[in-house]
C-alpha positions in Angstrom: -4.5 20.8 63.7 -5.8 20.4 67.7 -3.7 17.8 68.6 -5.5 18.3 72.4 -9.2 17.6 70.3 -7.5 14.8 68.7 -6.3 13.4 71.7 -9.5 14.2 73.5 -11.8 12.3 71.0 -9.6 9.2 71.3 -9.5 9.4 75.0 -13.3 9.2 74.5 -13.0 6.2 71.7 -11.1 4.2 74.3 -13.2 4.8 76.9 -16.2 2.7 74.6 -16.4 -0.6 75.9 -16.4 -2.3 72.4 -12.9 0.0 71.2 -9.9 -2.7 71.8 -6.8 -0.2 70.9 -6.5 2.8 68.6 -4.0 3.1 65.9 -2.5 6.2 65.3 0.8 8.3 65.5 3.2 9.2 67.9 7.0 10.9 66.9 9.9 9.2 66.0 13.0 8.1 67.2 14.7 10.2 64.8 15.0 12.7 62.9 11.9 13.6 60.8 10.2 10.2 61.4 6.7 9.6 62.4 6.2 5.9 64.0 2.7 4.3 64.2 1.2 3.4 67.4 -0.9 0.8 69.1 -2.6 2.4 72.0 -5.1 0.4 74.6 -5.5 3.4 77.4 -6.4 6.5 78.7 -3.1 6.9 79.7 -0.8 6.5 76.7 -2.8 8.9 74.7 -0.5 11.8 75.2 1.9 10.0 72.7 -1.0 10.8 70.0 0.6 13.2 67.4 -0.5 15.0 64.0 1.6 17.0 62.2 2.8 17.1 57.8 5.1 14.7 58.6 2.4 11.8 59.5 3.2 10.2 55.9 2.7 6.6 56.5 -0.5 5.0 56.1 -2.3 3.2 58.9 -4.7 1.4 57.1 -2.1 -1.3 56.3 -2.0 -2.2 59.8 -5.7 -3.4 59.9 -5.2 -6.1 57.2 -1.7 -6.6 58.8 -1.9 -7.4 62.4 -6.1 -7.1 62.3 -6.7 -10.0 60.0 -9.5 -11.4 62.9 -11.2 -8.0 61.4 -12.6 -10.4 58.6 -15.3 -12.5 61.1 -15.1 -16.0 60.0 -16.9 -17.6 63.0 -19.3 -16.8 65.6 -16.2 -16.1 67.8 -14.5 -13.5 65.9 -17.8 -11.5 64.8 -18.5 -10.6 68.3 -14.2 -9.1 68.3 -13.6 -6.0 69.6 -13.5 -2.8 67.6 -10.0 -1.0 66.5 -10.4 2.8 66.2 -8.5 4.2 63.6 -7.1 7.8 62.6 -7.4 8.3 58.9 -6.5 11.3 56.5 -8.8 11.7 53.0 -6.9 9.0 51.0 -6.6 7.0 54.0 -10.5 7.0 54.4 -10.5 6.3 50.7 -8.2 3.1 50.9 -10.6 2.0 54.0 -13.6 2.7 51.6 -12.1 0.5 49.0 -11.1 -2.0 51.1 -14.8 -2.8 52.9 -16.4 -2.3 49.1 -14.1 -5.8 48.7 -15.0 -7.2 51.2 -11.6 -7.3 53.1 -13.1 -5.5 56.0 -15.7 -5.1 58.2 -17.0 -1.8 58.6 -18.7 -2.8 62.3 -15.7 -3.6 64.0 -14.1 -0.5 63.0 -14.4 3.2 65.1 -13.0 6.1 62.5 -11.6 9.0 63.7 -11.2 11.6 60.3 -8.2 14.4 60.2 -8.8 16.8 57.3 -4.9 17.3 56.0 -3.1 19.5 54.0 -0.8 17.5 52.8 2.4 15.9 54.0 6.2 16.4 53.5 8.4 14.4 51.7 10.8 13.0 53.8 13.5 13.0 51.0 13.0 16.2 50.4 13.2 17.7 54.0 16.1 15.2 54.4 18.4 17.0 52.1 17.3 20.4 53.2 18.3 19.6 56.4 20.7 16.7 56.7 22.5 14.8 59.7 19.2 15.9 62.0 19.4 12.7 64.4 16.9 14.5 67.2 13.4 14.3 67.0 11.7 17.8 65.3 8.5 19.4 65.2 7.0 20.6 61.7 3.4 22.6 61.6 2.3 24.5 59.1 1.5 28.5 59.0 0.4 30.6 56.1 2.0 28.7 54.0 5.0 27.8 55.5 6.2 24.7 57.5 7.7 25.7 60.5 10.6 23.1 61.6 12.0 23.0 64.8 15.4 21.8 65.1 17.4 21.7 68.4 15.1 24.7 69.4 16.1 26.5 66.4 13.2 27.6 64.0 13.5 27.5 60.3 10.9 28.7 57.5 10.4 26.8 54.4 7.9 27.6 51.8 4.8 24.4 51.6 5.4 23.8 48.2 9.7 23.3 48.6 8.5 20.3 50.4 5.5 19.1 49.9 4.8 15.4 48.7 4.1 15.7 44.8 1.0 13.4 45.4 -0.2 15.7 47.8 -0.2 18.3 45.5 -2.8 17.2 43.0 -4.9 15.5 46.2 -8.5 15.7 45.0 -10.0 14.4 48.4 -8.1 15.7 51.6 -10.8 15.1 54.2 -12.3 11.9 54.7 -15.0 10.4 53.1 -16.7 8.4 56.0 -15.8 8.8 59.9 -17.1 8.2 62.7 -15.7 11.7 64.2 -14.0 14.6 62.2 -11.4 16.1 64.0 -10.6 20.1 62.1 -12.3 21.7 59.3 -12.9 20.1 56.2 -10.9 21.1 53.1 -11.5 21.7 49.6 -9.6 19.1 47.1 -7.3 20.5 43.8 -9.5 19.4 40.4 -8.2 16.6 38.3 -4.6 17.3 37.1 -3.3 15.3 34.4 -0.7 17.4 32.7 2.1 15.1 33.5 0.0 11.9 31.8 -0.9 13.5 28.5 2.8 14.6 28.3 3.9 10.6 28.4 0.6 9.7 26.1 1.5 12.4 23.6 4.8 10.8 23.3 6.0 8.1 20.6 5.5 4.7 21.8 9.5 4.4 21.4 10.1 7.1 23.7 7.8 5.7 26.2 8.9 2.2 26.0 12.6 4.0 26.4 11.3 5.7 29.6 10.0 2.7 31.3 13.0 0.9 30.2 15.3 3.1 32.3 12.9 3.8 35.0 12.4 -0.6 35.8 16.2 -1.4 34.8 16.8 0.9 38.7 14.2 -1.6 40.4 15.8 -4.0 43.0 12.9 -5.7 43.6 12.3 -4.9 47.3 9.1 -5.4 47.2 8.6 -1.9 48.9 5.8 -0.8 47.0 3.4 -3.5 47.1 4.7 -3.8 51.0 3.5 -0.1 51.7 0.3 0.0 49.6 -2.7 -0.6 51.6 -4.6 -2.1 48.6 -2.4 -4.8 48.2 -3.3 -6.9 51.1 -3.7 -10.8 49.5 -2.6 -13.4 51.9 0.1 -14.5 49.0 1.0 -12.6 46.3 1.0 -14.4 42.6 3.9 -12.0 41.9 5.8 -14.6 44.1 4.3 -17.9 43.7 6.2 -20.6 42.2 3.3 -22.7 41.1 2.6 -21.1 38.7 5.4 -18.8 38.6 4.1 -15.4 36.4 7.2 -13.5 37.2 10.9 -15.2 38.1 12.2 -13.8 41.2 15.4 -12.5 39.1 16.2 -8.4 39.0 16.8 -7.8 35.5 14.7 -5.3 33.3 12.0 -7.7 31.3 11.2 -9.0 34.8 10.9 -6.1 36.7 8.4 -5.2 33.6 6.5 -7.6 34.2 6.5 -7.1 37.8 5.1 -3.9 38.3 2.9 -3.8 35.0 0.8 -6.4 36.8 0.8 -4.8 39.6 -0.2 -1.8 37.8 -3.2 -3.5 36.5 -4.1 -5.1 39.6 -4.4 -1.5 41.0 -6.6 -0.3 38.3 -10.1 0.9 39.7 -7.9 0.5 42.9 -5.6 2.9 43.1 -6.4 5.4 46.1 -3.8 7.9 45.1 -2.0 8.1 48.2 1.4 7.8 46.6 2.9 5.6 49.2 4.4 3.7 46.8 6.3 6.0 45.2 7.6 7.4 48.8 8.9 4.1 50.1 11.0 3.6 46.8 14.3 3.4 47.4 15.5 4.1 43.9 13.0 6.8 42.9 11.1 5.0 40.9 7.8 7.6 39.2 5.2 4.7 40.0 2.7 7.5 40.5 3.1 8.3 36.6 2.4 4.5 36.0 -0.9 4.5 38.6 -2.4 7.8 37.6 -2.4 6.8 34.3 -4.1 3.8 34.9 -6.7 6.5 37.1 -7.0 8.3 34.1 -8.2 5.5 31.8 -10.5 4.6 34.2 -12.5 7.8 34.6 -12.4 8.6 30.9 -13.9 4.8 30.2 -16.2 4.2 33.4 -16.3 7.6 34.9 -15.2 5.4 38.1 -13.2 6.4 41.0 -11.9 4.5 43.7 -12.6 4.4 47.3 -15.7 6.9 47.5 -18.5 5.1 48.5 -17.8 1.5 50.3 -21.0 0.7 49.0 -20.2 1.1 45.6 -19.1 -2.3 44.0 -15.8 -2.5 43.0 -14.9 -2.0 39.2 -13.7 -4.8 38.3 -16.6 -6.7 39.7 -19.1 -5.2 38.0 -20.4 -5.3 34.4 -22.5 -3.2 31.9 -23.5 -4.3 28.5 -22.7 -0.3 27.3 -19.4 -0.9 28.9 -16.8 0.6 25.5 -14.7 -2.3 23.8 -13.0 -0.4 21.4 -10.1 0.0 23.5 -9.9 -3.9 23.8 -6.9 -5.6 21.8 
């Protein structure tokens, strides 16, 4: 990755007249930690950074602080445009998210970065603990190259890669304004992990997702992170009607992420940022990509390729298979 082309192209972005700030990444504070950033000049765009350890979505911060995105009046339709740095599931949540509705595709300036994945932060964590100091991280023939107090260290790719990242069908973005690197071929659909859960008995599976929702502590981390789940209010929360008490125990946290399971289905981008923010490890991508699954097999469907595909779930065919219906 050019990080001087990257900052380059949004030197030029900010220099539109209609582009209010760009969104992108600049390093941490600490240790192996990438912070967003909110940048309105020229000037501050030599804090622009891109490297494997850019894990976090940006497209959260859109529906987050850019709610006036949505025009509801003559005033806010003629708002400024936010340029935006997105990786392939990132353009894919973005896609999504304007299909819905929840966005406005003309008040947003898209700058595309192929990517090759990203680390997992618990894993390069406990290869290299106590690192309080900023690092640098690229990667070369297949290795990531860490930095560390000036001291280099080689580590094979696959030692650290994200799991998501690993089965990534769609690593450069789908629809940008400006692509920023070469464009890179996707792995085909992998399911192995899925059909070993469906081949399972149904006591066995229920004993899996027994153990794996008695760890939840209900953070909230998960929905918090995804950029798909951007309601005003949650129903997960409300209390009139309340669909899911606010107590941590098993049946709860059950019912908790099932729905939200559901909710995701035709949704779910892939990006695995639910499972990364977990605190207790929780295999939500298992839970997700199964729902994926279903949904190609049934509707041949997938998320977040075309915004100008209507969503799933708001769509119907009269040769639309019922036999799986209850």
């Amino acid at each position: 990755m050019d990080i001087q082309k990257l900052r380059d192209e949004a030197k030029r972005a900010l220099g539109r007249k209609e582009i209010e700030y760009l969104i992108g990444y600049k390093k941490g504070s600490y240790g192996f930690r990438i912070s967003p950033c909110f940048i309105e000049t020229k000037e501050e765009v030599d804090q622009l950074t891109f490297s494997p350890l850019c894990s976090l979505s940006l497209v959260n911060y859109l529906t987050i602080e850019g709610k006036p995105l949505l025009p509801a009046d003559e005033k806010k339709s003629k708002a400024k445009k936010v340029a935006l740095l997105v990786r392939g599931c990132d353009s894919r949540a973005l896609n999504q998210i304007i299909a819905e509705g929840g966005i406005s595709p003309d008040q947003l300036y898209v700058i595309g970065i192929p990517c090759s994945g990203v680390i997992d932060l618990k894993k390069i964590e406990a290869r290299f603990p106590h690192t309080p100091d900023p690092v640098d991280v690229v990667e070369e023939n297949g290795n990531y190259i860490i930095t560390i107090n000036d001291q280099s260290h080689t580590v094979p790719v696959d030692e650290l890669k994200a799991e998501t990242c690993k089965t990534c069908q769609y690593p450069t973005p789908l629809t940008c304004k400006k692509l920023i690197g070469d464009k890179r071929a996707g792995n085909p659909p992998q399911y192995e992990d899925i059909q070993i859960l469906e081949a399972q008995p149904p006591e066995e599976k229920w004993q899996f997702w027994q153990n794996q929702f008695s760890r939840c502590i209900r953070c909230y981390a998960c929905r918090n992170s995804c950029p798909l789940c951007y309601c005003d209010g949650c129903i997960l929360e409300k209390l009139k009607p309340q669909w899911v008490k606010r107590s941590v125990d098993t049946n709860e946290n059950f019912m908790f992420h099932i729905t939200r399971a559901f909710h995701l289905a035709g949704r779910c981008i892939s990006c695995g940022e639910c499972e990364r923010v977990c605190p207790v490890d929780i295999p939500l991508m298992k839970l997700n990509r199964k729902m994926e699954k279903d949904v190609k097999e049934l509707f041949d469907f997938e998320a977040g390729l075309d915004p100008e595909v209507k969503p799933l779930l708001n769509t119907f065919a009269i040769e639309d298979p019922e036999d799986f219906i209850l």
